[in-house]
VMD Tcl script that draws the C-alpha trace (Angstrom):
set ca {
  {-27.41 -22.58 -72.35}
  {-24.32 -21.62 -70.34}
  {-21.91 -18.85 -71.09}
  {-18.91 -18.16 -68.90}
  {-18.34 -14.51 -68.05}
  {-14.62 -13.26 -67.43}
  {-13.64 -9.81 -67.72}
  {-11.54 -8.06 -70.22}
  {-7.82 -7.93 -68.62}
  {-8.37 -10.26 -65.61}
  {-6.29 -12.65 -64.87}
  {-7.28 -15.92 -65.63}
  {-9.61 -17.91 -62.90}
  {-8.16 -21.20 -62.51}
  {-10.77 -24.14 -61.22}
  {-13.40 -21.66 -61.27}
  {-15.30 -19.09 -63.30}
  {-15.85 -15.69 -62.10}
  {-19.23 -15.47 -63.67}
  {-21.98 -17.74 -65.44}
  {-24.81 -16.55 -67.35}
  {-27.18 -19.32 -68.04}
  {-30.89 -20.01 -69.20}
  {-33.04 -22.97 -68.61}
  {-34.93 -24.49 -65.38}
  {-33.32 -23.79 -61.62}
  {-32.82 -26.64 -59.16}
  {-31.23 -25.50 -56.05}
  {-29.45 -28.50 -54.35}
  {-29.19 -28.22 -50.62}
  {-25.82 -28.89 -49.02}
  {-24.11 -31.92 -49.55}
  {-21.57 -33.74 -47.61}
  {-19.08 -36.27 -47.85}
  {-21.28 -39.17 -46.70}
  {-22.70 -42.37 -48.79}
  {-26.09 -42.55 -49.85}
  {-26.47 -44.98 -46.30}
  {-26.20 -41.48 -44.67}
  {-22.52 -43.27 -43.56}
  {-18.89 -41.68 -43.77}
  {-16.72 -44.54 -45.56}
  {-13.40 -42.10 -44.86}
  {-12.33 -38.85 -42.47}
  {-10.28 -38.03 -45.35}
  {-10.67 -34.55 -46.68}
  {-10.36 -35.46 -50.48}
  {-12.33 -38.83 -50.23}
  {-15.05 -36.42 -48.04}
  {-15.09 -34.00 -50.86}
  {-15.30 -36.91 -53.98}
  {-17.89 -38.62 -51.88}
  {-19.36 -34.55 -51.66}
  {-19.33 -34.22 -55.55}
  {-20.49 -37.76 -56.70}
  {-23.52 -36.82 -54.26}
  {-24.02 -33.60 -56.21}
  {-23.99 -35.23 -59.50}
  {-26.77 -37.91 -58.19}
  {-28.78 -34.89 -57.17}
  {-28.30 -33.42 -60.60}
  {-28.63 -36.53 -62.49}
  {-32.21 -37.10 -60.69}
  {-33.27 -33.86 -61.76}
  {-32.27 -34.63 -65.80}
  {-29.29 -32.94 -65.87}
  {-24.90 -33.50 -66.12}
  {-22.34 -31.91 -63.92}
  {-21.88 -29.49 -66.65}
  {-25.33 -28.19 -65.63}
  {-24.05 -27.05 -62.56}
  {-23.65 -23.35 -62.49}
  {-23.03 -22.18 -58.83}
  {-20.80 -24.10 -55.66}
  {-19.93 -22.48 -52.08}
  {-17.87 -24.78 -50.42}
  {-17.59 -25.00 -46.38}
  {-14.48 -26.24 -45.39}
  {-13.88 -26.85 -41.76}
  {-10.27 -26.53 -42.11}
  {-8.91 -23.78 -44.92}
  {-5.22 -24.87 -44.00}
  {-6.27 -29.17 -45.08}
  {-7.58 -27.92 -47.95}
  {-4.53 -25.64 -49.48}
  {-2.34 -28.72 -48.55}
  {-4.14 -31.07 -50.75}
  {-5.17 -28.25 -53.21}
  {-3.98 -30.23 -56.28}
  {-5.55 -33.66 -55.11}
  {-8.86 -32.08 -54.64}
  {-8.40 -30.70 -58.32}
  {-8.15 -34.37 -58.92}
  {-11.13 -35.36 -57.48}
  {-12.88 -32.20 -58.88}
  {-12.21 -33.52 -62.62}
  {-12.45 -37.01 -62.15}
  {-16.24 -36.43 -60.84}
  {-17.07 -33.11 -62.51}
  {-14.67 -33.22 -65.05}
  {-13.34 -29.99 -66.46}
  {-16.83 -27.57 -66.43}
  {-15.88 -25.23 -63.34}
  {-18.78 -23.17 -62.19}
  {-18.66 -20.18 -60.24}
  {-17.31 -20.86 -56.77}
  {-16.31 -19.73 -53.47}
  {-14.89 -21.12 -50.66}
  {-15.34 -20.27 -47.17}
  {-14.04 -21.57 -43.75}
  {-16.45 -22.90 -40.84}
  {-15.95 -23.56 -37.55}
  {-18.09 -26.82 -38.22}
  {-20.56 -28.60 -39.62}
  {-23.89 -30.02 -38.63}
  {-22.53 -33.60 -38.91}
  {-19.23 -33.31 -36.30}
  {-17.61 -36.05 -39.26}
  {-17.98 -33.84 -42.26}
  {-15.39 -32.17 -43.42}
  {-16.65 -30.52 -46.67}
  {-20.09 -29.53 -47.02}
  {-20.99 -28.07 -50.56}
  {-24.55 -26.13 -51.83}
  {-24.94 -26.18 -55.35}
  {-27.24 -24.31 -58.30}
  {-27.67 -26.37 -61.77}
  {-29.71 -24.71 -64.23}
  {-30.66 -27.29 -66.50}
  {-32.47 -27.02 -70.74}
  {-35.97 -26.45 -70.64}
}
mol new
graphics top color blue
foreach p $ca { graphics top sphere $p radius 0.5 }
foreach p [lrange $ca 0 end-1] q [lrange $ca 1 end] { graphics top cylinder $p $q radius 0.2 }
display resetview
């Protein structure tokens, strides 16, 4: 079960929810990147990186018996804040095409890089899925 928490007299979040409240078992997905299941980067694209990111998210999920609308939690790591304002509407795009239109909790934070020089994106996830 999955409730989405929002304030009285708050603006509305758009793409994201401010809080979830959910019951069920935890899994706790490590950070994923924008890489094929090779371990290979098929583009240096930041919205193919962060599709590539999300289908990898939803494999993990999927694995563990649950559905992108499962997912509760996302921090994103961007390597470059300014790339991803610019395409802000064809990551949305992305977003819904893999995820669809369930928007957890999120935040988004700028690195300086990632572990893998090629990644653009790198995304840690929490699903709570039904008992």
């Amino acid at each position: 079960m999955h409730q989405t928490i929002h304030p009285a007299g708050w603006a509305p979040a758009i793409g994201y929810a401010n809080g979830v409240a959910a019951s069920g078992r935890t899994l706790y997905l490590g950070g994923q990147i924008g890489w094929n299941a090779k371990q290979q980067f098929e583009s240096d694209d930041l919205v193919d990186q962060v599709k590539q990111t999300l289908e990898n998210i939803v494999a993990v999920v999927e694995e563990a018996g649950g559905k992108p609308e499962h997912i509760v939690s996302m921090t994103w790591y961007m390597t470059d804040l300014e790339d991803y304002v610019a395409h802000l509407k064809d990551v949305g795009r992305a977003y819904r095409a893999v995820i669809g239109k369930h928007f957890p909790a999120m935040a988004v934070v700028e690195v300086t890089r990632l572990v893998e020089r090629q990644a653009k994106v790198e995304i840690q996830a929490i699903a709570v899925l039904p008992a």
